[in-house]
N, C-alpha and C positions, 0 to 999 in steps of 0.2 A: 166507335170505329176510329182509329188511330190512321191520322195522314202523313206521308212522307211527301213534300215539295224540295222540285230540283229544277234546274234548268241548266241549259246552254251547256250541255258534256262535251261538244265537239269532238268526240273518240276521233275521228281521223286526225285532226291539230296534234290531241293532247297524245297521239300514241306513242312516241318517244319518252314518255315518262312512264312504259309499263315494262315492267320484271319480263323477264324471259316467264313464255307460259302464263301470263296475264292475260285479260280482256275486259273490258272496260262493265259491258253485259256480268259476267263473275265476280265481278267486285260489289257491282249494284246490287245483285240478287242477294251477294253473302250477308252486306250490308241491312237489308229489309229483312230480310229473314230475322237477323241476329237481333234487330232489334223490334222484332215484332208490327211492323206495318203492315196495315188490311188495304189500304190502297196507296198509290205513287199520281200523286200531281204531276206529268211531266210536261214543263213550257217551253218547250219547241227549241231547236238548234243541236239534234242530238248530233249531226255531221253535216258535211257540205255536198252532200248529193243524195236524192233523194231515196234512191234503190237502196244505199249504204244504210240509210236511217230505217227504211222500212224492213231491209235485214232485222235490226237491234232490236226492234218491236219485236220478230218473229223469235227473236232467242230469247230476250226478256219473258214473252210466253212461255216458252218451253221450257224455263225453270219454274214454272207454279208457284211464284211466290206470292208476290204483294197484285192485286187488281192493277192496270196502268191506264190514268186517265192522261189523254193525250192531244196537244194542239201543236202543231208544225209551227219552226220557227221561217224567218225567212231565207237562212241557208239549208234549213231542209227543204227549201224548193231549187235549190242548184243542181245542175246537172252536167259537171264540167266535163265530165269522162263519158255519161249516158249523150251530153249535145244534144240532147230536149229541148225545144224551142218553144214549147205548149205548157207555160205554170197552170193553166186550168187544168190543164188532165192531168197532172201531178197532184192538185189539189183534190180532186175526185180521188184519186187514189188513195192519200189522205184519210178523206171524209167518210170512205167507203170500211174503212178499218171500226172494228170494233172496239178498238182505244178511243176512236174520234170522240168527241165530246161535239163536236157540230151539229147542228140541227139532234141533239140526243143526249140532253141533260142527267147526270147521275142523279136518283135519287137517292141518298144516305139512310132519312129515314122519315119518320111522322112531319118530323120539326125542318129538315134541311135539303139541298139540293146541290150538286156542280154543276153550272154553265158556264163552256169555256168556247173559244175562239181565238183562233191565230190574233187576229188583229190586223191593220195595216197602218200605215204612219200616214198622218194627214198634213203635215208640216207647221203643225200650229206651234209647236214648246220652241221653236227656232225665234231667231230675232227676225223682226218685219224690216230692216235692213237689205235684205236678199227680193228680189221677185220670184212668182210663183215658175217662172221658167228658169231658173236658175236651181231651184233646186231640183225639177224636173229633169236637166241635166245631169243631173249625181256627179258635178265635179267641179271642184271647188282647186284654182291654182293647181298645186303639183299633186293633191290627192282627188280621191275620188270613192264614189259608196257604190260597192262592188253587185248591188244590185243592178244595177245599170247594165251589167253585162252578163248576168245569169239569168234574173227574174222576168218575162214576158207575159203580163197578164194582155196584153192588147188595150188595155186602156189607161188610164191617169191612176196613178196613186190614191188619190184623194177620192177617186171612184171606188176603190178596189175597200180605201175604208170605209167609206157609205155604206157600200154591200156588205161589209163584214158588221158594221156598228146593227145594219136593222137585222143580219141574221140572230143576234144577240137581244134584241129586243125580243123579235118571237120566239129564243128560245126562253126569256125570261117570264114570257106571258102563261106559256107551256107549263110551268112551275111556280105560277101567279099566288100558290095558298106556304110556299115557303120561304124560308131567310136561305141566301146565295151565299156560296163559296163561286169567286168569278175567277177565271184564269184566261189570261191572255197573250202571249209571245209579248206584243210593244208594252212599255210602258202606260198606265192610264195616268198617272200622279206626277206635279212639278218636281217632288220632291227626290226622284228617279233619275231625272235628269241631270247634264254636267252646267251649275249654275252661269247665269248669264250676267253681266256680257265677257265673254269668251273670243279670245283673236279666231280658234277654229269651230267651238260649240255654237257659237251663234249660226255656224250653217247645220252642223252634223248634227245636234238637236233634231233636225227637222225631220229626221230618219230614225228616231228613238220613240217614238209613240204618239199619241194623237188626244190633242186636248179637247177636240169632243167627244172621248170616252167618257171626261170626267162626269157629263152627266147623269151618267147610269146611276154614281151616287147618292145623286137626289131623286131620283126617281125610281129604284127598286131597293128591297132590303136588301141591299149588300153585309157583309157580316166581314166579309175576308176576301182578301183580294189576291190574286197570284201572278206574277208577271217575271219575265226573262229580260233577254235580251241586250241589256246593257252591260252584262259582267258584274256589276255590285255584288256586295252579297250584305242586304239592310232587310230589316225590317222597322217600320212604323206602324204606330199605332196613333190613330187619329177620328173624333170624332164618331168612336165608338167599332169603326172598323179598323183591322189589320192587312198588311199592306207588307207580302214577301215577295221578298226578289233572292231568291237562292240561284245563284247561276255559280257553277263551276268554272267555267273561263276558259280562258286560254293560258295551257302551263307557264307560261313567263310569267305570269301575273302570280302565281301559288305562291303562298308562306313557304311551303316544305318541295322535295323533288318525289313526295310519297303520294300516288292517287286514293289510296286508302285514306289517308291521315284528310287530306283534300275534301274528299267525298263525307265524313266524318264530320270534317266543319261547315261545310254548305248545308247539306240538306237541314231542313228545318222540318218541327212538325207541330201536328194539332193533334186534337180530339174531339170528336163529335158525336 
């Protein structure tokens, strides 16, 4: 079974870079098809509002191409136009999708599994320079991490990862007799992150992923690992697992002003 991994498409951002009679949905599908993928890893930030995203689900469906495994990033819980004030009921929304990979691990086959999960950021890959209310703030001098004013779980961050870390553990117990493909929106790995010490990373790290994912590693057969969110587009190979971060970006960031050519160099794949 042949995998395609992508992340962070932001179609609302990146729409300014499509051709007259483009969409974002058309290119991906032309893209799988052409090149024969049985499923799409997708880690979350397909847009910045959540109705938009679960749109691109429903049209990515409707072309019958590749399978979509799927975990919300954390601007797919934005709701700037919708003014939802409830990220749990967005996240249900989510979870309730038969893309979700939450509590409902793909089985691939005899030997393999996908368990995947948004993630949340625990503050750990940040410099211990900052206090834990400081980054609770989300605002650092003249910038600021724009969840602070879309994201409303009603509780702490570091709450919101505890729940997400042990949803992940029972789903990995659930698939206890196989080796994991893990996919997550945050980053798990140091290696992810904008090295420290950093004049601005030493705080914004702290919103990039969560250093007690790392120990999933030692504690279940991980094989492969799948993560967004940062914009990179790396892969590592370490200690016998692999470790993609295929994210699309945001257009400024592109080689080229072509989404094809874009999409082309991002996604990465496997086989299993």
């Amino acid at each position: 079974m042949k995998f395609g991994v992508l992340s962070d498409i932001h179609i609302d951002i990146n729409e300014r870079k499509l051709a007259p009679g483009q969409s974002y949905d058309s290119l991906l599908a032309e893209y799988l098809y052409h090149n024969e993928i049985d499923v799409l890893l997708l880690a979350g930030d397909i847009s910045s509002d959540y109705r938009e995203s679960l749109a691109f689900l429903d049209k990515m469906k409707n072309h019958r191409v590749s399978k979509i495994l799927f975990v919300p990033g954390n601007h797919d819980y934005w709701s700037i136009r919708n003014k939802e004030t409830d990220t749990n009921k967005i996240n249900l929304l989510f979870n309730e999708r038969e893309e979700s990979l939450v509590a409902n691990p793909f089985i691939v086959n005899d030997t393999y599994a996908v368990v995947g999960n948004p993630g949340w950021y625990d503050y750990g890959f940040a410099s211990n320079k900052y206090t834990e209310e400081e980054f609770e703030a989300k605002k650092l001098r003249v910038g600021g991490w724009n969840d602070r004013l879309y994201v409303h779980w009603g509780k702490s961050d570091r709450d919101v990862s505890r729940e997400m870390l042990a949803q992940i553990e029972k789903d990995m117990e659930k698939v206890a007799d196989k080796r994991v493909v893990l996919m997550t929106h945050v980053v798990t790995h140091p290696q992810f992150i904008v090295p420290l010490p950093h004049r601005v990373y030493d705080y914004y790290n702290a919103f990039l992923g969560s250093r007690s994912y790392m120990t999933l590693y030692d504690k279940y057969p991980i094989t492969k690992s799948v993560m967004g969110h940062v914009h990179f587009r790396k892969t590592l190979v370490e200690d016998a697992i692999t470790y993609y971060c295929a994210c699309l970006g945001n257009g400024r960031h592109w080689y080229t002003d072509d989404p094809v050519s874009e999409l082309a160099y991002t996604i990465e794949t496997f086989t299993l």
